[in-house]
N, C-alpha and C positions, 0 to 999 in steps of 0.2 A: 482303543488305540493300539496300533502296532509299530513295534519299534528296528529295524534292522540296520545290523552293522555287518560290510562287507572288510575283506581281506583277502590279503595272498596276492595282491598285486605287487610291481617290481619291475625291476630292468631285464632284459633277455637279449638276447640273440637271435638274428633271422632263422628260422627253422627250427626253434626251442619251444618250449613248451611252459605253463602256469596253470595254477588251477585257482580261482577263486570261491570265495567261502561268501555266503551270506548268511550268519545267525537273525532268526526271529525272535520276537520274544513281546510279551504284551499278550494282545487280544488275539492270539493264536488260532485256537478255536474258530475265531470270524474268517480267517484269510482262504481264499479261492484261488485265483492264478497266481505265480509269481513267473516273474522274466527277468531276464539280464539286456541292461540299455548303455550305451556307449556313448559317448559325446569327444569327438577330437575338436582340436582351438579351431575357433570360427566357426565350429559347424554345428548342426542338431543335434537332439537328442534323439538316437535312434535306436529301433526295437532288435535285440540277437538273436536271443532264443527264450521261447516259452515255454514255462509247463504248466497246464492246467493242472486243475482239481482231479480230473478225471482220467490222469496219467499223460495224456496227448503234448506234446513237444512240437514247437515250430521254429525255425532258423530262418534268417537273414540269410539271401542267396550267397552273399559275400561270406558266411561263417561255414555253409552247409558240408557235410566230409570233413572238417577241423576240428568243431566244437562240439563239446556234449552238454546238454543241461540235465543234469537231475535233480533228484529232491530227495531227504531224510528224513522223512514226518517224525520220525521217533525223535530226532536231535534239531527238529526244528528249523534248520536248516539247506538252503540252496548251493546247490556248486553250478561254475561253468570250468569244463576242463578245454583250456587251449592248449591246441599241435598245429605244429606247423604254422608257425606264427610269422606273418610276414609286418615290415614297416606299417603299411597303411591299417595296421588293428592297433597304432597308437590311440590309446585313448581313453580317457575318464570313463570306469565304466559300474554304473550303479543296478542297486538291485531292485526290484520294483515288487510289490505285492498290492494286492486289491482284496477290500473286503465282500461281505454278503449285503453291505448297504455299498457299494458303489463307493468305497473311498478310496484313496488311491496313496501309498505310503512309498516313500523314498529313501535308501540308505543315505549318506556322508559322501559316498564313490571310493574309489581305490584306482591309483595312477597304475597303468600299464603302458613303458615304454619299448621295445620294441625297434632298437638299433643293435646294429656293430661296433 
């Protein structure tokens, strides 16, 4: 089992910046990709940015040039750092991790609003 809690979410301003945290912790060792997913009201749950195992990073057109995802194998750990944060990146956004059997583990989320 793997267990993640994300942070660092908050209120901003258009054109400001946030950085989110996801600690792992658990079955560490198992975990292969992780990514950052977003979900605003009424809407899906949708993919941001990936990182694989194997270093390789993908983004969501809408993130691409804003966002970065990295990883901290040593501290266990996922970030995504937002710039240039506009209204419509309001949104519940959780961290995701997958093991070497195919399982598929979710943080709690962390609110990012994203007004004047």
């Amino acid at each position: 089992q793997v267990q993640l809690v994300e942070s660092g979410g908050g209120l901003v301003q258009p054109g400001g910046s946030l950085r989110l945290s996801c600690a792992a912790s658990g079955s560490i060792w198992s975990i292969v990709d992780m990514a950052w997913y977003r979900q605003a009201p009424g809407g899906l749950r949708d993919m941001v940015a990936v990182f694989t195992t194997d270093g390789v990073t993908r983004y969501a057109d809408s993130v691409q040039g804003r966002f970065t995802i990295s990883r901290d194998n040593a501290k266990n750990t996922l970030y995504l750092q937002m710039n240039s944060l506009k209204p419509e990146d309001t949104a519940v956004y959780y961290c995701q991790a997958d093991d070497r059997d195919f399982r598929l583990y979710w943080g709690q989320g962390t609110q990012v609003t994203v007004s004047s």
